[in-house]
N, C-alpha and C positions, 0 to 999 in steps of 0.2 A: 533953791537947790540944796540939798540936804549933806553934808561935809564930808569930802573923800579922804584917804588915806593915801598919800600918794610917795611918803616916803614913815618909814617905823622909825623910834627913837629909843628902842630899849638899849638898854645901861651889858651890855654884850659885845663882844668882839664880831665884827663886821665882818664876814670873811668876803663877799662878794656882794654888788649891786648888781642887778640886771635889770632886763627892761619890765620888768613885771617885780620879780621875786628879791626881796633883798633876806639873805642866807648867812645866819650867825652861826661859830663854832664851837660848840659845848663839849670838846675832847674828843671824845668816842663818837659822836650823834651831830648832827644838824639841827636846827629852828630856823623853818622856812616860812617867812611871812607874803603874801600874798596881798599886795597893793594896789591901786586903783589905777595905779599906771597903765596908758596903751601907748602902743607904738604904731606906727605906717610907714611906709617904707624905709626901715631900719630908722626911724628917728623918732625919741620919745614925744609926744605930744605937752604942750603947757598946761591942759585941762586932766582931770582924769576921772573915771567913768565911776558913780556910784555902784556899789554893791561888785561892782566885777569880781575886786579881787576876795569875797566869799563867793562870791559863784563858781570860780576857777575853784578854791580850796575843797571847796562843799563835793561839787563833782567829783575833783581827783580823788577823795578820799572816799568816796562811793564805788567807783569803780576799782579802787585796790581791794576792798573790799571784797565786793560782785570776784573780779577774776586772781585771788590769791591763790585758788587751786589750780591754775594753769601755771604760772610763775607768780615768785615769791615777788614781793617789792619794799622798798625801803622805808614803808610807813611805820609808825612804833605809836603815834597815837597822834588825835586832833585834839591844841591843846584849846582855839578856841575858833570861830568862824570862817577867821586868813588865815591862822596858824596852826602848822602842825612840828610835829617831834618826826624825825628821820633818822635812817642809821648811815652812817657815813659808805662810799663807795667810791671805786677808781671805777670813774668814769666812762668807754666808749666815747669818744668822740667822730660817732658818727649819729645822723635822727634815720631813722628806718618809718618811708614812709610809704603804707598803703594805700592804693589810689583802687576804690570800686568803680569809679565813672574818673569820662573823660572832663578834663577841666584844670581852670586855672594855667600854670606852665605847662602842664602835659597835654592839654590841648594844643597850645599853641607849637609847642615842639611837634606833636604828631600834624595841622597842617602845614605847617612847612614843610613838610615832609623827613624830620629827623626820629631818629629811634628814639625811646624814653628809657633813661640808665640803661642802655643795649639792648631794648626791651621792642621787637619790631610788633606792632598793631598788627590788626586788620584792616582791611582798606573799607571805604565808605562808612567810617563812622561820622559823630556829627558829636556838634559842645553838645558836653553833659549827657554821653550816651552810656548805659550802662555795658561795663565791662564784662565779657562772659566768666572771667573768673578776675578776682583783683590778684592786682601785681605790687611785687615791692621795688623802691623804687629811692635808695638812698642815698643820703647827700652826706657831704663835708659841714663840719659844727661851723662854721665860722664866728670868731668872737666880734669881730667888726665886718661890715659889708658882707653882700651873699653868700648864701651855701651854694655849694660847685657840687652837679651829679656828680654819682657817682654808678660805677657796673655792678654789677655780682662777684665777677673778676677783680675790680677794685678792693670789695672787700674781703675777699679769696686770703687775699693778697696780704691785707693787715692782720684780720685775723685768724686766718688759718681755716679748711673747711668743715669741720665740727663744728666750732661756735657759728661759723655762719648757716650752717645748715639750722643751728638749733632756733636761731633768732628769725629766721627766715619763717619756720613751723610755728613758731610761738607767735609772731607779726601775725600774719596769717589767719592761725585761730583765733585771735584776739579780736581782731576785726569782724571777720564771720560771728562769734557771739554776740558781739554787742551791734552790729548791723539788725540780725535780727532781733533782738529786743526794741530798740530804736524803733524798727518799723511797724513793731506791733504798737509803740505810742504814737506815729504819726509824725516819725523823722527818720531821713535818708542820712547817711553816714558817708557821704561822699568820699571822703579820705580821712587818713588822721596819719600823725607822727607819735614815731614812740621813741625811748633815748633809755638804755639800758648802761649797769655799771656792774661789778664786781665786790662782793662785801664779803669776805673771810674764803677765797675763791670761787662764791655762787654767783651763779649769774643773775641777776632781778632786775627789776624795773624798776625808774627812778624817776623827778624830773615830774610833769603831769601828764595826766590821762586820761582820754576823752573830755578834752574840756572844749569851750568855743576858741581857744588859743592854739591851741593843736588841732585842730579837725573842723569842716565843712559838715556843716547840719541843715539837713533843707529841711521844709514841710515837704511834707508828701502829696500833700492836697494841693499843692501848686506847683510839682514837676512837670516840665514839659521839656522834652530832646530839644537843643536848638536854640535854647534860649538863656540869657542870663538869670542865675536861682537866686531867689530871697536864701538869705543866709545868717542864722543865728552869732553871726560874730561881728568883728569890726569891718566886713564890707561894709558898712552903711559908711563907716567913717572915711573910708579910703574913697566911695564914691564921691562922699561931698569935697574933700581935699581934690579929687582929682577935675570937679566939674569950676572949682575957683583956678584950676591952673596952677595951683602949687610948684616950684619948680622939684621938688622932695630934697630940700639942704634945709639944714637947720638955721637957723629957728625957724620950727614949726608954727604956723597958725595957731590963732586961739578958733577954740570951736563953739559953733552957735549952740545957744543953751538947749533948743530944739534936736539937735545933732546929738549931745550927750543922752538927754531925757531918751529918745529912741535908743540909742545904742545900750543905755543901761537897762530899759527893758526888755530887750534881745537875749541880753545874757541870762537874766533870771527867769525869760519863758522859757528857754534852753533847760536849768535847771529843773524847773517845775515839768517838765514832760518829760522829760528823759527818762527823773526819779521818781514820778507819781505823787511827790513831793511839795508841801507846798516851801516856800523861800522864808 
């Protein structure tokens, strides 16, 4: 197994570790390094996935790219496979997430029969059914344990109805563009989270996007309504944690070399079709 990167050690002021990204402060800008680190149900994992954290980097910096003409976002340059150069931003602390199908929480909340963020369905859908139009559907950042829905009215509420109108337009089209690209290479774009911040008063994108961390990527060639999706991200790993009975308290499992070797190829066919790109 070939050597991951699961924490950076450069000689820089540390400003944050996360469960993925650890984020130095260079004054005016960011250096956001992109590690090999996963997580399941909020708890770092002891192994970490080869190549992820370029696969994460490589993507997010494709799609700023691909949709800087919708909104601007806070790339300034990649400075090598995990890492890129950012400009610094007050935050949003909310993720604004797009759901085109039913699934994951929103499934389960619509059979119970609960609305999704104030959001009432249609009756008789089924997992994984496509949505006539996708909805946004946002939550609370939480720095530790769950994000908590949130309404439209919730965020009315925080921030006012102009930015939410415009974040709601910009979500939105965001999704609808790169859904369809996606599907002309042979992946569904199930949902995806996006996480906006404020940089000299504009509003941009921050944070990643479109990567298998953020967003459900199925094949196409193996949807079916009704059933659980193969999925380009770390399902594989929560499935195998969840069929050993894990109670989800740390310390995590160590994971079978099998587990990794799959999971890390997941991430980098993800790359390779999305971008046309080879890894």
């Amino acid at each position: 197994m070939e050597e991951v990167l699961t924490e950076s050690c450069l000689p820089l002021k540390l400003l944050k570790r996360g469960k993925v990204r650890d984020i130095y402060d260079l004054a005016d800008k960011l250096l956001v390094v992109s590690t090999d680190r996963i997580s399941a149900f909020d708890v770092i994992l002891p192994n970490g996935i080869p190549r992820k954290g370029e696969a994460l980097n490589r993507l997010s910096a494709y799609w700023f790219n691909e949709l800087k003409e919708i909104i601007p976002n806070h790339l300034i340059d990649v400075i090598d496979q995990r890492t890129m150069l950012v400009r610094k931003a007050k935050p949003i602390k909310i993720e604004f997430v797009v759901r085109g199908y039913l699934y994951g929480s929103a499934w389960e909340n619509y059979r119970s029969g609960k609305a999704i963020s104030g959001i009432k369905l249609p009756k008789d859908l089924n997992k994984a059914s496509k949505l006539s139009e996708p909805i946004l559907t946002p939550t609370t950042k939480a720095e530790t344990g769950h994000d908590i829905e949130m309404t439209k009215r919730d965020v009315v509420e925080k921030l006012g109805g102009d930015i939410t109108y415009q974040i709601e337009k910009t979500c939105i089209k965001l999704y609808e563009q790169v859904s369809k690209k996606a599907e002309t290479n042979g992946i569904i774009v199930a949902d995806t989270k996006f996480e906006f911040g404020f940089h000299d008063g504009e509003l941009m994108l921050i944070d990643e996007i479109f990567t298998p961390d953020s967003s459900r990527f199925w094949p196409l060639d193996s949807y079916e309504v009704g059933k659980n999706q193969y999925s380009f991200d770390k399902q594989y790993v929560r499935d195998y944690l969840l069929s050993i009975k894990w109670d989800k308290r740390p310390p995590a499992p160590t994971l079978p070399e099998e587990v990794i070797s799959q999971t890390s190829k997941r991430y980098v066919e993800c790359y390779e079709r999305l971008t046309k790109r080879k890894f």
